[in-house]
C-alpha positions in Angstrom: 35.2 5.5 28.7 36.7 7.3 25.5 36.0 6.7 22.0 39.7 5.7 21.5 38.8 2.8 23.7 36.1 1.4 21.5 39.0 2.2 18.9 41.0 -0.3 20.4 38.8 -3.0 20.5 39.5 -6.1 17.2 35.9 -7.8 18.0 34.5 -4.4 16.9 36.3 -3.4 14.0 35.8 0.3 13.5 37.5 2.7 11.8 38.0 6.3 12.6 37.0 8.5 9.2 37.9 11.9 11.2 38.7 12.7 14.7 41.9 14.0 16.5 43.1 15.0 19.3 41.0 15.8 22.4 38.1 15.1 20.6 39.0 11.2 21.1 39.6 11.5 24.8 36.2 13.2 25.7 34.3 11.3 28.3 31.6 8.8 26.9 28.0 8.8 29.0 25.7 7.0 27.0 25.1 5.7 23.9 21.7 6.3 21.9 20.6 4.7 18.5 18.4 7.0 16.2 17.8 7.7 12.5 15.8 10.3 13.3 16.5 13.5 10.2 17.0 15.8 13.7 17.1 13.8 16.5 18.7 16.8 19.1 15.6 16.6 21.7 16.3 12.9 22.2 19.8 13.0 23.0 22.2 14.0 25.6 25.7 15.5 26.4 28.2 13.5 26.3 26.7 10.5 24.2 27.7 8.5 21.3 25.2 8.3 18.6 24.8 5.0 16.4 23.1 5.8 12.9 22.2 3.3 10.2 22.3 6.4 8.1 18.4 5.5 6.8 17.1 9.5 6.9 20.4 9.8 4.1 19.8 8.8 0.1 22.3 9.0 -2.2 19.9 12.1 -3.8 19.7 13.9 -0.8 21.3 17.9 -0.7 23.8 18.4 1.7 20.8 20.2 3.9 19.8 17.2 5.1 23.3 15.7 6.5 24.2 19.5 7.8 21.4 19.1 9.8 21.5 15.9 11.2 25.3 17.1 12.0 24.4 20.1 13.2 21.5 18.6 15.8 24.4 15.9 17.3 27.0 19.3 17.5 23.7 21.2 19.6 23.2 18.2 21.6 27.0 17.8 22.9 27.2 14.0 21.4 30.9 12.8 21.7 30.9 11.0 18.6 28.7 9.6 15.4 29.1 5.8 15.0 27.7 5.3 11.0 26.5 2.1 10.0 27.8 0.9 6.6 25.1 -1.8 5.9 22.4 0.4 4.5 24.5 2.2 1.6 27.8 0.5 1.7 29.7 2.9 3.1 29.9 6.6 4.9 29.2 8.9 2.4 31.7 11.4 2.3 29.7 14.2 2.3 29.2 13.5 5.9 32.9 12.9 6.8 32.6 16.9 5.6 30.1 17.7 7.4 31.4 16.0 10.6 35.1 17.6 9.7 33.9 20.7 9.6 31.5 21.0 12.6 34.0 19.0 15.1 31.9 15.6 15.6 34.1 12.2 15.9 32.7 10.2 12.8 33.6 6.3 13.1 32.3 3.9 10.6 30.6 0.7 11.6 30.9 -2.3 9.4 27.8 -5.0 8.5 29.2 -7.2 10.2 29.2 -5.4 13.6 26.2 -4.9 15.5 24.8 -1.9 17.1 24.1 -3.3 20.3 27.7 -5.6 20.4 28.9 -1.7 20.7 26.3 -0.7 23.5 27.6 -3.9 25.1 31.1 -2.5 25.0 30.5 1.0 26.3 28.6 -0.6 29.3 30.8 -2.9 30.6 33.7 -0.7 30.2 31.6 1.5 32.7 30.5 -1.4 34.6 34.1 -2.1 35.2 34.9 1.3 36.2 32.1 1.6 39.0 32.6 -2.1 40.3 36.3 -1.0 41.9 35.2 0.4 45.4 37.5 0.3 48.1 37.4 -3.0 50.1 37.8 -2.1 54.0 35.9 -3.9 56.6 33.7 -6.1 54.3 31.8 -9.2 56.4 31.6 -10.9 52.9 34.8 -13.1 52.5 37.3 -11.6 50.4 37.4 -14.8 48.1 33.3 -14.6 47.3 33.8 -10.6 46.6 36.7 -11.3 44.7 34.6 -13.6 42.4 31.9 -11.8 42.1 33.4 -8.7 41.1 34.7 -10.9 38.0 31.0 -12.0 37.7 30.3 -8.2 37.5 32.6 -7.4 35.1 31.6 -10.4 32.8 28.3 -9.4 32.6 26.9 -12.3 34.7 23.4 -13.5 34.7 21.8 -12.1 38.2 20.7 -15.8 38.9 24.9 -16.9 39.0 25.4 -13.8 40.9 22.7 -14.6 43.6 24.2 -18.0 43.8 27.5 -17.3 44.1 26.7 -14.6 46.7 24.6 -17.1 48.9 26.9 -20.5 48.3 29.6 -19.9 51.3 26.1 -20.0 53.6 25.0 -23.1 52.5 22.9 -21.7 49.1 19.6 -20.7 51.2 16.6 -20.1 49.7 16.7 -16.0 48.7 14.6 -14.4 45.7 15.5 -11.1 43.3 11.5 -9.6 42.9 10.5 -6.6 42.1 7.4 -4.4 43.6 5.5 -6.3 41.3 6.4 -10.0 42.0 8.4 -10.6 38.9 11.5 -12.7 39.8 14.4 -11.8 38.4 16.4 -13.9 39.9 16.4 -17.2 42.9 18.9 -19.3 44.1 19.4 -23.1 43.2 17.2 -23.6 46.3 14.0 -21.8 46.1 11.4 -22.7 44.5 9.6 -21.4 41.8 7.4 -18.5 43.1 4.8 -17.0 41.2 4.5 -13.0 41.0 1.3 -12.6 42.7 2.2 -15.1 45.4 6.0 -13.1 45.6 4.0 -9.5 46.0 1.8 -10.8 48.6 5.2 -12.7 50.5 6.7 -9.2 50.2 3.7 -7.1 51.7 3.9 -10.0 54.6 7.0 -9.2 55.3 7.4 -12.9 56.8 11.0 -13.1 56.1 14.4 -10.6 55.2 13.7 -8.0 52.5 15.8 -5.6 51.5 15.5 -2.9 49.3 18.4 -2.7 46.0 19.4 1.2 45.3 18.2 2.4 42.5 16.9 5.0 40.1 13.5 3.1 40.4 9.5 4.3 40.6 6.9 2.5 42.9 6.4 -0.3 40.4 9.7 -1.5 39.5 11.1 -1.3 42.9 14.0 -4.1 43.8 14.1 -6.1 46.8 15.9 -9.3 48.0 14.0 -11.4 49.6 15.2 -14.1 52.3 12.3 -16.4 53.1 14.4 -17.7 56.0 15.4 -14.2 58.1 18.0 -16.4 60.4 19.9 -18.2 57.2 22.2 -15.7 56.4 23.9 -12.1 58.7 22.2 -8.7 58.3 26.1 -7.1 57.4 26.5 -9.7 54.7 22.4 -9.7 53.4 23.5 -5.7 53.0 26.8 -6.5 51.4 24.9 -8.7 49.1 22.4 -6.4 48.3 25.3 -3.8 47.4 26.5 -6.3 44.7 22.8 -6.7 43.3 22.5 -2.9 43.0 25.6 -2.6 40.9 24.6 -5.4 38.9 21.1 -3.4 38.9 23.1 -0.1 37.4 23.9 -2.2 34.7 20.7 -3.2 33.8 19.4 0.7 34.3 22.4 2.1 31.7 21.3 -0.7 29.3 17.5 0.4 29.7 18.1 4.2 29.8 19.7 3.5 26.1 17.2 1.1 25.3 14.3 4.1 26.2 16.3 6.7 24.1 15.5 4.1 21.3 12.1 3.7 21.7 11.3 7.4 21.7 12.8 7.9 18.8 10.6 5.0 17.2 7.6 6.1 18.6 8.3 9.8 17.7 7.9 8.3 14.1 5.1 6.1 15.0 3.3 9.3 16.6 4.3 11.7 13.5 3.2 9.1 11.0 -0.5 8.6 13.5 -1.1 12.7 12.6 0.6 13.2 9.4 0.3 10.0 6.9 2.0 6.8 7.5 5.3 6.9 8.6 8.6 5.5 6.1 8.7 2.0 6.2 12.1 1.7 6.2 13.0 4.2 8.6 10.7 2.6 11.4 12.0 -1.1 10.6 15.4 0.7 11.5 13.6 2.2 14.9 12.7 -1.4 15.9 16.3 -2.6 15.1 17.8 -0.1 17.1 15.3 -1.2 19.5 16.4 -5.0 19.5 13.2 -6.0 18.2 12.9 -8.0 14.3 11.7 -6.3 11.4 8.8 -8.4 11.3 5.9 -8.9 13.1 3.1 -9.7 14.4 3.7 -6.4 17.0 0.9 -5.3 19.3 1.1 -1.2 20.3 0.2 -0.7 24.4 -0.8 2.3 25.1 -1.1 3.5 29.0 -2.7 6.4 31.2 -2.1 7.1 34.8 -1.6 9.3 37.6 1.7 9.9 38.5 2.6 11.3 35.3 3.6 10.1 31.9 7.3 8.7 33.3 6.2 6.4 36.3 3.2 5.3 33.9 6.3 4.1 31.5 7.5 2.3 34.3 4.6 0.8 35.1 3.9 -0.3 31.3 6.9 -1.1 31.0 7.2 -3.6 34.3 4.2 -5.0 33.3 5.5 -6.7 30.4 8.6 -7.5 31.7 6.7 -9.8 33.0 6.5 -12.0 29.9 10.6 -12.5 29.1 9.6 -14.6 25.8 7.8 -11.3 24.2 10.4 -8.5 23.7 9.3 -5.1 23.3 10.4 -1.6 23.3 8.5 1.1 25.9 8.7 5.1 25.7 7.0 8.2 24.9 5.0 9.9 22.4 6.1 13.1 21.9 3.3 14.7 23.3 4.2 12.3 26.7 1.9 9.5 26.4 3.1 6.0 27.7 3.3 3.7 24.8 5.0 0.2 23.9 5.3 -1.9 21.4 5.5 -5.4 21.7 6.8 -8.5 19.6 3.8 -11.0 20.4 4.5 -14.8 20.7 1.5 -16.6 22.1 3.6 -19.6 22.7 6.2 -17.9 24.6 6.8 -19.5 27.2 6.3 -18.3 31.1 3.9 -15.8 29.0 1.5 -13.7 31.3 -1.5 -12.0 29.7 -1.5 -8.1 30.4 -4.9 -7.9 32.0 -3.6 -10.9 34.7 -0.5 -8.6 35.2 -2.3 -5.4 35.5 -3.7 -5.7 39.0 -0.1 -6.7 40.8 0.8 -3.5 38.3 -2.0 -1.5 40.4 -1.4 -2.7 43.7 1.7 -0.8 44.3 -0.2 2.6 44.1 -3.8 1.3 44.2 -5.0 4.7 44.8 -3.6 5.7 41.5 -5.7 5.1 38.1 -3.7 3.0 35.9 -5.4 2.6 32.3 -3.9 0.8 29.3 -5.2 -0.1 25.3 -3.6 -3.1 23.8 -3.9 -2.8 19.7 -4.4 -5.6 17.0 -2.1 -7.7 15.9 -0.2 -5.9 12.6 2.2 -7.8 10.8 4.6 -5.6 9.8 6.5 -2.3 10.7 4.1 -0.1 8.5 1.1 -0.8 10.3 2.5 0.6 13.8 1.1 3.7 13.2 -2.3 2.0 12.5 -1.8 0.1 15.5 -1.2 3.0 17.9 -4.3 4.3 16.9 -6.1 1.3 18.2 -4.5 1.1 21.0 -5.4 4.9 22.1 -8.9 4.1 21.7 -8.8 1.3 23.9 -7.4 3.0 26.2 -9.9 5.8 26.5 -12.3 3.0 26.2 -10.6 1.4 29.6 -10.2 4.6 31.4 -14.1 5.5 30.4 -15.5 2.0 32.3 -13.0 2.9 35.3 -11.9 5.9 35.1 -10.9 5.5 38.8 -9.4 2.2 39.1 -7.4 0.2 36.9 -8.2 -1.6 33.4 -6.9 -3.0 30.2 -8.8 -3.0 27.3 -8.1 -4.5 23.6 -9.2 -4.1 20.6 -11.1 -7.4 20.7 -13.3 -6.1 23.8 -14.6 -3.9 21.9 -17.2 -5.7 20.6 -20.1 -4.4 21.9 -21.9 -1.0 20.9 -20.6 0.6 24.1 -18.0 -0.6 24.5 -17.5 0.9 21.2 -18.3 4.4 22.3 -16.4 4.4 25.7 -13.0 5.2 23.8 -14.9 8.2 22.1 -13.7 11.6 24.0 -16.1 12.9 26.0 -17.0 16.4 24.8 -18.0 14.4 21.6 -20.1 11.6 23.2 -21.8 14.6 25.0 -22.1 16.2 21.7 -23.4 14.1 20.1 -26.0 12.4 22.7 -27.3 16.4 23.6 -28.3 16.3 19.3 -29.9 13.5 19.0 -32.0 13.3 22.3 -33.0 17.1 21.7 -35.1 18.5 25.1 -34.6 15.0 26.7 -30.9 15.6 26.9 -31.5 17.8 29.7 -33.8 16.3 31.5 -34.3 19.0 33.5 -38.6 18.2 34.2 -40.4 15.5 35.7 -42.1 14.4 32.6 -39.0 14.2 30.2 -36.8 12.3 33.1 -40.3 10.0 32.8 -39.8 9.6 28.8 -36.3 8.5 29.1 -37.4 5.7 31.6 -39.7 4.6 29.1 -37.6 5.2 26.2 -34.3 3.0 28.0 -36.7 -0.1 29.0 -38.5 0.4 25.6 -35.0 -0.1 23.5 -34.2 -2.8 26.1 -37.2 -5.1 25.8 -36.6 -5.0 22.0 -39.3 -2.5 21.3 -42.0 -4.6 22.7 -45.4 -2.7 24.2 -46.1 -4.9 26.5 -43.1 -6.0 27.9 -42.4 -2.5 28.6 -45.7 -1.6 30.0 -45.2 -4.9 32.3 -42.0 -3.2 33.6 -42.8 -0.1 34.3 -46.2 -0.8 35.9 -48.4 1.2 32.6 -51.2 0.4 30.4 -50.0 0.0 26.7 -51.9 2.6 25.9 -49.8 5.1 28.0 -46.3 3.4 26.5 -47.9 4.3 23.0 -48.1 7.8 24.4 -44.8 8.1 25.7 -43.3 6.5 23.0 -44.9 9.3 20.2 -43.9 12.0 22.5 -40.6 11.0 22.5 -40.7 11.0 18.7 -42.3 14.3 18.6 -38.9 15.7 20.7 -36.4 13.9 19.0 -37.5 13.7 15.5 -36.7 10.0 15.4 -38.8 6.9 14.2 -38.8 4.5 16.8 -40.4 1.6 14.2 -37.1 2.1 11.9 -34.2 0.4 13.1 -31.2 2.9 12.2 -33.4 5.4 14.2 -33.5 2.9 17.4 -29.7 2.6 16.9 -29.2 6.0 17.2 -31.2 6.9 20.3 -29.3 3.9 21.8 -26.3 5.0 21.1 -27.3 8.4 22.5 -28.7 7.1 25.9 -25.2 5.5 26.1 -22.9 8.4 25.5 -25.1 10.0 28.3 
């Protein structure tokens, strides 16, 4: 794949504003969207980069477009592709700086899309791996024939597995991942939800087969046959060939897809730290994303351990789980896990996170798996709001399990610790060590005694004799207790705001 081939191409309808030569016929191997001012640690050789040209104002110095040059020249891109819908047209100041730093420049009208030109580059690549030599094949040469031109279309994977079981009567056979999200069934099976699909495929009860892949523990690929006799191993393999092409598809399209989303969250994150991001700039992330410029968006944020990139892949499973709520999953740049979503609570086949998160878990169940879902924000300005949220919520969720797996929101948190569980550690330790003084430590008999008395006292509401009833002591020897521990901790436990504080001190403990 060259850029002269996307040249070629009417239903695009680019134009070259300087390139020549060899510089047209250098081979293509991705394509990443970004309007990031220096976006060189997010690309790779050999790419084509689509810009709506949103870091560029008409004011800016010829610093700024040098550099954004400069980081595709660094990076080894094979061309810029410049969208003409934010200011019109390509400003010539960067045909310059493209002309003079050898960088293809091609302008992209309104009217075309970003990802029609993803599309393009893809299937031209699809094409090319999808001629394989055809010896000694058990499928018939009729059904490969077809679905090689299913292939190349771009076919749904649910006409593929059709069209791949049809000359054996259509059996019953099932596309699932690790997970037991179906991505495909023939005409003939029946609907099957996930968790009932994971715990067929741990059975084992019928054919599975494993699609090749670049793919983690949770977004493995297998085909499932319920019906092990309905079909011959040599064509179940063949089969399974033709679903792990269609799979490399679907891997180039997310690979661009996750170049994207760093980018956006690379803004979101900066904008977290430094003041709120531009507006415009991360309503031109999400676009470049696929997602609308307007909300409502929730932020996910995820923990685990098998590293920030399988944690992705298990975020990012997770929601695939709910088709009718796009979103867009990455890393911060500090490697955190993170997603944005585009929420629909009437999407249909929509599946809550926290119902998804155990099938999520059970692939590596001896892994912790943690995630923070956010508010809902209506707009692109409030990601970086959002993100916030959802960090705590994660710390909170990892805090209550921090061996197993949880999902907290936002709205959990609606309890004092709950509150506090997404506080870091060194600071609830901090904090509980000041204001329980001597009994922090605990170290004797007697103050280990005082905070008994002082945890049943706060939890029977500061009554005497309740708490003397509990703990098997006269109210006289609770009065004690109870001035003693006032004595240590300098804290007046008939005023409220001082109760509050020594329970939110016993409960950072």
């Amino acid at each position: 794949m060259h850029v002269q081939d996307l040249l070629q191409l009417d239903s695009l309808d680019l134009t070259l504003l300087w390139g020549e030569g060899p510089l047209l016929t250098r081979e293509v191997s991705g394509v990443t969207a970004t309007d990031l001012a220096d976006p060189a640690r997010f690309l790779q050789p050999g790419e084509l980069v689509l810009s709506g040209l949103v870091w560029w104002t008409p004011d800016a110095d010829r610093t700024t477009v040098d550099r954004f040059v400069s980081a595709l020249h660094s990076a080894g891109a094979t061309a810029l592709l410049a969208g003409e819908e934010t200011h019109g047209t390509v400003p010539d100041v960067l045909v310059d700086s493209c002309r003079e730093r050898g960088i293809v420049l091609v302008a992209v009208p309104a009217h075309t899309t970003f990802r029609a030109i993803t599309e393009a580059v893809y299937l031209r690549q699809w094409g090319d791996l999808s001629r394989r030599p055809t010896e000694h094949h058990a499928l018939p040469e009729n059904v490969r024939t077809e679905l090689a031109g299913l292939l190349a279309e771009d076919a749904a994977p649910d006409t593929l597995l059709d069209r791949a079981f049809a000359h054996l009567g259509g059996p019953p056979c099932y596309l699932v991942t690790a997970t037991g999200r179906v991505i495909a069934r023939t005409p003939a099976a029946p609907y099957l939800p996930a968790g009932q699909a994971a715990r067929e495929l741990t059975a084992a009860a019928g054919t599975v087969l494993r699609i090749d892949g670049e793919a983690g523990p949770y977004d493995d690929w297998q085909l499932y046959l319920q019906d092990p006799a309905a079909a011959p191993p040599r064509v179940l393999h063949e089969i399974a060939e033709v679903m792990a092409q269609y799979r490399h598809h679907v891997e180039l399209r997310q690979a661009a897809g996750r170049r994207a989303a760093d980018a956006l969250f690379a803004l979101a994150g900066a904008g977290a730290s430094d003041g709120p991001a531009d507006g415009a700039a991360l309503e031109a992330a999400l676009h470049a994303c696929g997602l609308p410029a307007t909300g409502p968006y929730r932020v996910v944020a995820a923990s685990g351990g098998e590293g920030s990139e399988q944690t992705v892949r298990a975020l990012a499973e997770a929601l695939r789980h709910s088709p009718g709520e796009p979103f867009a999953a990455g890393r911060l740049p500090g490697g955190e896990a993170v997603a944005v979503v585009r929420t629909d609570p009437d999407a249909k086949d929509r599946l809550p996170l926290g119902d998804v998160w155990p099938l999520v878990h059970a692939c590596r169940p001896q892994t912790p798996l943690h995630a923070g879902v956010s508010g809902q924000v209506r707009a692109a300005d409030g990601l970086n709001s959002a993100l916030g949220q959802a960090r705590y919520a994660m710390a909170a969720a990892r805090a209550g399990a921090p061996d197993d797996a949880r999902v907290t929101s936002l709205e959990d948190l609606s309890t004092l610790g709950a509150l506090l569980a997404g506080v870091p550690a060194e600071v609830r330790t901090a904090f509980s060590s000041r204001v329980l003084g001597p009994l922090a430590r605990a170290g004797s008999t007697s103050h280990r005694m005082l905070l008994e008395t002082l945890e049943s006292f706060l939890a029977h509401h500061g009554s005497w004799a309740r708490t003397a009833a509990t703990l098997h002591l006269h109210v006289n020897t609770v009065h004690y207790r109870i001035q003693r521990i006032e004595t240590l901790t300098g804290h007046d436990l008939s005023r409220l705001d001082h109760k509050l504080d020594l329970q939110a001190a016993l409960l950072c403990r």
